[in-house]
C-alpha positions as CSV (number, residue, x, y, z in Angstrom):
1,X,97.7,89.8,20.1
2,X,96.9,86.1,20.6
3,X,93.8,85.3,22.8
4,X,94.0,83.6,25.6
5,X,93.7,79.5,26.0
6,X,91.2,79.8,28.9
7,X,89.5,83.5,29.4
8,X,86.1,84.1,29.9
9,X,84.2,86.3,27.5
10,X,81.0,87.7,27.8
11,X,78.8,90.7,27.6
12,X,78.6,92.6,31.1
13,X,78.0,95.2,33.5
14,X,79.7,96.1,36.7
15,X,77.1,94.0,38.2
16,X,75.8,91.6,35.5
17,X,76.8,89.0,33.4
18,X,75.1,87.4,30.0
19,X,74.4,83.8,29.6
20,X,72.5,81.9,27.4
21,X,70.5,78.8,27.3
22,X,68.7,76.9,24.4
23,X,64.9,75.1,25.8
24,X,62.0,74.5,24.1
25,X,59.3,76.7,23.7
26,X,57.3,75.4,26.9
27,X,59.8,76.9,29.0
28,X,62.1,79.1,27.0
29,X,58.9,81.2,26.3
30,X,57.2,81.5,29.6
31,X,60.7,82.4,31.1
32,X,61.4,85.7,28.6
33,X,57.5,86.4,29.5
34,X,57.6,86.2,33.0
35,X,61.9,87.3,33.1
36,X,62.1,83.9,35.3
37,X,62.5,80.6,35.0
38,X,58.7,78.6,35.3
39,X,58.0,76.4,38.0
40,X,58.4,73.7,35.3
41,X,62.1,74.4,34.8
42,X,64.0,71.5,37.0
43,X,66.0,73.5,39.8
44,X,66.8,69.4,40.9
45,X,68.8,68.8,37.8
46,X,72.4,70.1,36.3
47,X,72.1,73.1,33.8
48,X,74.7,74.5,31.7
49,X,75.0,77.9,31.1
50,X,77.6,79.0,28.3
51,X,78.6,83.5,28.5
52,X,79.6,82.7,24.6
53,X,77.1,83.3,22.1
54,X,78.2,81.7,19.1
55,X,80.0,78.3,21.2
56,X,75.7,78.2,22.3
57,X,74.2,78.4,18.1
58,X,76.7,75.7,17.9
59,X,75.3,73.8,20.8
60,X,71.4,74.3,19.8
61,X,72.3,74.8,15.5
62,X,71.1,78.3,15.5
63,X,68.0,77.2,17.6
64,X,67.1,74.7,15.5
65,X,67.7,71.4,17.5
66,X,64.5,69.4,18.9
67,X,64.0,70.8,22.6
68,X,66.4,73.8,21.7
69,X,64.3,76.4,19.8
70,X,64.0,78.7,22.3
71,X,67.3,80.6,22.5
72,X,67.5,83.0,25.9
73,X,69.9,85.3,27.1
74,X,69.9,85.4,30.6
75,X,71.2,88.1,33.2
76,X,72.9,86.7,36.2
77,X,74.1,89.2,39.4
78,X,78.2,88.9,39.0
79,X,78.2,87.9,42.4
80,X,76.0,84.8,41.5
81,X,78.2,83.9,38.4
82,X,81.5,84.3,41.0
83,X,80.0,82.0,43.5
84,X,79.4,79.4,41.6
85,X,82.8,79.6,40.2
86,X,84.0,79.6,43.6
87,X,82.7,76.3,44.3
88,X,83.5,74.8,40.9
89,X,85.5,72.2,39.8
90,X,86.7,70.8,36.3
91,X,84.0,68.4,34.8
92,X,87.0,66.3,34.1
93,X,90.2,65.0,35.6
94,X,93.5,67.0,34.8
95,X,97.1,65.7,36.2
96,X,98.5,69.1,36.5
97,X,95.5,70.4,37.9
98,X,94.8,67.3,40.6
99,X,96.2,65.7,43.0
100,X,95.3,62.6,42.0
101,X,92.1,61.0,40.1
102,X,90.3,60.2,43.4
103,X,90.4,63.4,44.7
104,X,89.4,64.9,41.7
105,X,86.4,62.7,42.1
106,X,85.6,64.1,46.0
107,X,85.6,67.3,44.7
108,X,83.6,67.1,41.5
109,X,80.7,65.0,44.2
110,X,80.6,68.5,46.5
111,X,81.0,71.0,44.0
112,X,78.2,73.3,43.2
113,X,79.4,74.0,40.0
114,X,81.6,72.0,37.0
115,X,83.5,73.6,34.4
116,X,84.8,72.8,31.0
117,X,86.5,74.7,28.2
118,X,85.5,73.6,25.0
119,X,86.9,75.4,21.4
120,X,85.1,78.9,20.9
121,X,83.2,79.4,17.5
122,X,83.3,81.6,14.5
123,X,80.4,82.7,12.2
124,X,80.5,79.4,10.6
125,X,80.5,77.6,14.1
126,X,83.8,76.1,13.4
127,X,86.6,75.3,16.1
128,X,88.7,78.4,17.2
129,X,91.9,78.2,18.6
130,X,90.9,79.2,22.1
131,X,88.5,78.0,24.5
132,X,85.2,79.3,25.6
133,X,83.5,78.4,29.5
134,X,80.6,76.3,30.1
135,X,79.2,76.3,33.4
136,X,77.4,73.6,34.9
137,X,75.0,74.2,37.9
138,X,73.6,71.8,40.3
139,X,71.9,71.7,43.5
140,X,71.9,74.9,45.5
141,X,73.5,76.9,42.3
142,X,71.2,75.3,39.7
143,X,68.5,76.6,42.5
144,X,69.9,80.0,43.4
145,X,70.6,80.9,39.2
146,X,66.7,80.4,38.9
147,X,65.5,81.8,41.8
148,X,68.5,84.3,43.2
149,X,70.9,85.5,40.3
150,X,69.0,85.6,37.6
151,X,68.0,90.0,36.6
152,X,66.3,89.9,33.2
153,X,65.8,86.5,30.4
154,X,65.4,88.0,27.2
155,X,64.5,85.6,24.0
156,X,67.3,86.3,21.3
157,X,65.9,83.8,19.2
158,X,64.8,86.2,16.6
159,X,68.5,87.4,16.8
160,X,70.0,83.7,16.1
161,X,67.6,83.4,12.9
162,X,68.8,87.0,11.6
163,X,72.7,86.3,12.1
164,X,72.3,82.6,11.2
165,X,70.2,84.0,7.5
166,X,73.7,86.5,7.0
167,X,76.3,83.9,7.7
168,X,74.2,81.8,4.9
169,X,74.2,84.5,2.2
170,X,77.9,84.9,3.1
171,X,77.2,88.3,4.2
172,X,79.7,87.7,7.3
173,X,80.4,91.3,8.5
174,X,76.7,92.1,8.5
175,X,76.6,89.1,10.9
176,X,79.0,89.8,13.1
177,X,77.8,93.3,13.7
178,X,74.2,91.8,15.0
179,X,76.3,89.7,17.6
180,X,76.5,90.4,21.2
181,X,79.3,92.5,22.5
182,X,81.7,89.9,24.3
183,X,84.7,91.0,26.2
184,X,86.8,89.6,28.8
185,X,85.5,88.9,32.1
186,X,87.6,90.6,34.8
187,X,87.7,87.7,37.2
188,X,89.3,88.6,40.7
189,X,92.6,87.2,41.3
190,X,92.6,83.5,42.3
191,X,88.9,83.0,40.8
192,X,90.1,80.6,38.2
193,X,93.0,78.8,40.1
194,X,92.2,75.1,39.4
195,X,89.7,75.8,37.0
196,X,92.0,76.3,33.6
197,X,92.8,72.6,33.0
């Protein structure tokens, strides 16, 4: 059966939800350490936070981009993740989605939260038909996701090296067994409305 344009996947609990973030090593490390974000970490600036494992080695090249090396997993509370997609809006206009440009514009200047699907990733962090969520934060959800939501930040990039080293010697399904288990999200009904342009 064919996936879904716009579904989120991601490995969760029934109270938890997986994301993952790419700094480097002056805060990605301290933040596994400690299981928080350091005092460092700008709660004053827009961070994106992407449920999709793979679409985030294509973003950060397997953890080897400048200022990416770091590669976390972090746990947010479900009811963190939903509020912020409560008060989201698309990071870009959509006609059948918005009224018109301008009010598109009034909502993306109060929203908490921005959206965008961008194409999901296979081993070989090429294009997939369907589309995978990233999540930008800012103001009080950039601050609550650091300070409120956030469980447990583990550093997977040990785990990015490993699957990135199989992919390489073409040893695929030994790869995609080390990957994180991703499922669909079982977002309450209405969640999404406006949010699948």
């Amino acid at each position: 059966m064919a996936d879904p344009q716009r579904t989120i996947r991601a490995t969760h609990t029934e109270s938890t939800i997986t994301v993952y973030q790419a700094y480097p090593p002056e805060i990605g490390v301290p933040a596994a350490r400690e299981g928080r974000f350091p005092a460092t970490w700008k709660r004053d600036r827009m961070t994106w936070i992407k449920p999709s494992f793979l679409w985030m080695m294509y973003r950060c090249g397997w953890g080897q981009k400048a200022g990416q090396e770091t590669v976390l997993a972090v746990e947010i509370t479900r009811d963190g993740f939903e509020w912020a997609l409560e008060r989201a809006c698309l990071s870009s206009y959509v006609r059948e989605v918005h009224p018109d440009r301008a009010t598109w514009q009034r909502r993306l200047r109060r929203a908490s939260a921005r959206v965008q699907w961008d194409p999901e990733r296979d081993l070989r962090l090429r294009p997939l038909p369907h589309r995978s969520l990233q999540l930008g934060l800012t103001g009080e959800a950039a601050r609550r996701y650091a300070d409120e939501w956030t469980v447990a930040v583990r550093d997977v990039t040990p785990l990015a090296r490993a699957i990135r080293t199989h992919v390489a010697d073409d040893d695929l399904d030994t790869a995609a067994r080390l990957l994180p288990p991703e499922r669909p999200y079982p977002t309450p009904d209405g969640l999404l409305t406006g949010l699948r342009g």
